[in-house]
N, C-alpha and C positions, 0 to 999 in steps of 0.2 A: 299496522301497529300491534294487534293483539296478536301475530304470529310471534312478532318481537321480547311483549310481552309476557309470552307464555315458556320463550326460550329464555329471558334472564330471570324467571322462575325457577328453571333448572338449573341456570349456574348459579342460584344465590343458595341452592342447596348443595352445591359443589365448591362451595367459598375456598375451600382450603386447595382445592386442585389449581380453581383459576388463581388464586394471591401469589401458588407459586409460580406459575409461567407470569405472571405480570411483575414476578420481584426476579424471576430468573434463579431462583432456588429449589433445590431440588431435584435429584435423578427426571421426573416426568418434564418438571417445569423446564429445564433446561433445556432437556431433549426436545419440546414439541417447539420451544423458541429456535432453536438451532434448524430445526427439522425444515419445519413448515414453515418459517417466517426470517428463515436466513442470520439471524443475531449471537452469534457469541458472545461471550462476555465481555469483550472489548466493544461491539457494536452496541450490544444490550445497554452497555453506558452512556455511549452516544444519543442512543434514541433518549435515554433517561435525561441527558442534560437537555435535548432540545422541548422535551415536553414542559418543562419548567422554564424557560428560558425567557419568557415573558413578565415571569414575577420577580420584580425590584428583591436585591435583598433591604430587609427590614421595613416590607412592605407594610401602612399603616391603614390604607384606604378598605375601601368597603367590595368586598370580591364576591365573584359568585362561579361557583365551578357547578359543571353540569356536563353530561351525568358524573355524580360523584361515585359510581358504582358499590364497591366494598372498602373505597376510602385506603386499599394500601396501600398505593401509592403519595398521596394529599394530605392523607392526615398526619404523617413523620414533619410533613412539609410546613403545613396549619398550626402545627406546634410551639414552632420555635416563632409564630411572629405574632408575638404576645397584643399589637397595638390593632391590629386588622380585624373589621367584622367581615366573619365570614359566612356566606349561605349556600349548602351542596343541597345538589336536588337531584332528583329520579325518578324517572317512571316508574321503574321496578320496585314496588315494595319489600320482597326480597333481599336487592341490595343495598335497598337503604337500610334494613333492620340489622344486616351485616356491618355495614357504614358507621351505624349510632351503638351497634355493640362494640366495635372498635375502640371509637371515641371515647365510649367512658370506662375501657380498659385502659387506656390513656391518659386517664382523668382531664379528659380536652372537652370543656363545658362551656366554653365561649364561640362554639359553632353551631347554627341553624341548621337542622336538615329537614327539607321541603320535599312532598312528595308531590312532583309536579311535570308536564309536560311542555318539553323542549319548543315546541311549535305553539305554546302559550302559555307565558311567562309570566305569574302574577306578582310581578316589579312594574314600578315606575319606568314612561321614560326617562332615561340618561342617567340613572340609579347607580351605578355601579362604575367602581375605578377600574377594575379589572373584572374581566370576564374570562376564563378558561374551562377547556372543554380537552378532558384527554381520553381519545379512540371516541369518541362518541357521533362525528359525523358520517363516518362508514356505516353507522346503527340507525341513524334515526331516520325514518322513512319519510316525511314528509322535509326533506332538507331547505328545501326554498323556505319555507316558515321558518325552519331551523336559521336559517344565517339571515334572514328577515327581524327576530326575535332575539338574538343574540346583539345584534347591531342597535336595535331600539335601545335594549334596556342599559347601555354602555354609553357613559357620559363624552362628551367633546376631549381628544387628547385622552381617552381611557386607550386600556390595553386589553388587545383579543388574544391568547394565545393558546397554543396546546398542541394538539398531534394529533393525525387522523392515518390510515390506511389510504392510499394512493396504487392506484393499478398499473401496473406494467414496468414494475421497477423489478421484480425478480418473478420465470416464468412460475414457478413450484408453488408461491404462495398464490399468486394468481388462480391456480387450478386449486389448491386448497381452498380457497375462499367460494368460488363458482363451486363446488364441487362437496364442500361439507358447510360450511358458515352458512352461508344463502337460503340452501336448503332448511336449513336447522334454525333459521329466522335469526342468529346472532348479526346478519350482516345484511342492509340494504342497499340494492343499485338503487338508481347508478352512480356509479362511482367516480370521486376525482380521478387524474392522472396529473401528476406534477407540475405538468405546463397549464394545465388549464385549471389549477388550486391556486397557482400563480398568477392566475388572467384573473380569478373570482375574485381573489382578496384583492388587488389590486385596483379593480374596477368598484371595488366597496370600502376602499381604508384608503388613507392620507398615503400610508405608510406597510408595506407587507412585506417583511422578510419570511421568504421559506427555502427551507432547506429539509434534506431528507435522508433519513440511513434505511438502506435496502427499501424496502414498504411501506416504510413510515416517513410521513410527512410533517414535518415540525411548523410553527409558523407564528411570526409575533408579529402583529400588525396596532397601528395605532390611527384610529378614530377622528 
């Protein structure tokens, strides 16, 4: 965890490189999404609709996204649904202080952000209508707590969704991740593979749809 740590420490000082490969803007962004992770911009859309795909529109309940890293993706999202309490949390102090600078360039003053630990969750159980987590399961090193903790604090008939990185769907990102991420502490094994992200949520939720573009694993399950 503190390898982990110490590495989104460096990308909360790099906010503006990683917002663009995670929005797909940008000469770099583009290129390293294209490169190393297979997405065009026609894919790049795809992953985009499956990471949300879980949140009702005009969702009103009580959500909790984790990690909320720099929020550019969530908080365009967090915006428009005026009725919902929302709570993003993170280890990384870094991306949270990127996250809560965001938000009130946004004047979006009706979301909580909680610097807090994935594998100890200081929510109620069954707390939460909706729980989402995007890229965050590839990161967090102690995962069995992680989808231990995610499942507690998610009410009966709540919704778990979001996206994560999944192995063996394209060879080039594979060796990128073994090969720079791993090292560089942004990424922990072990890792899903599609079939067996499919076995897990499934063996833990009523309900687990997943699907995937290239590396990316989407997945809206319901409790």
């Amino acid at each position: 965890m503190n390898k982990n740590f110490d590495a989104y420490k460096i990308v909360g000082n790099l906010a503006k490189f990683y917002d663009s490969m995670m929005t797909n803007s940008g000469f770099l962004g583009q290129s390293v999404l294209k490169i190393f992770w297979g997405l065009d911009a026609a894919a790049y859309q795809k992953f985009l609709a499956q990471a949300f795909a879980g949140i009702p529109e005009n969702f009103s309940g009580r959500l909790l996204e984790v990690p909320v890293g720099t929020g550019v993706l969530s908080l365009p999202v967090w915006q428009k649904l005026d009725g919902a309490e929302i709570f993003c949390v993170d280890y990384s102090e870094k991306m949270l202080d990127a996250a809560k600078k965001r938000a009130t360039q946004m004047n979006l003053c009706g979301v909580k952000f909680l610097q807090g630990d994935v594998a100890n969750l200081p929510f109620a159980d069954n707390f939460f209508d909706c729980v989402l987590s995007i890229n965050g399961f590839h990161v967090f090193s102690d995962k069995e707590a992680a989808w231990k903790e995610t499942y507690r604090v998610l009410r009966s008939g709540g919704i778990f969704c979001g996206c994560m990185y999944v192995k063996g769907e394209n060879r080039r990102t594979d060796t990128f991740v073994e090969k720079f991420c791993e090292p560089q502490g942004f990424f922990s094994p072990p890792y899903e593979t599609f079939q067996t992200l499919k076995k897990n949520l499934g063996n833990r939720y009523s309900r687990a749809d997943v699907t995937h573009v290239e590396s990316f694993a989407g997945f809206v399950c319901t409790k």
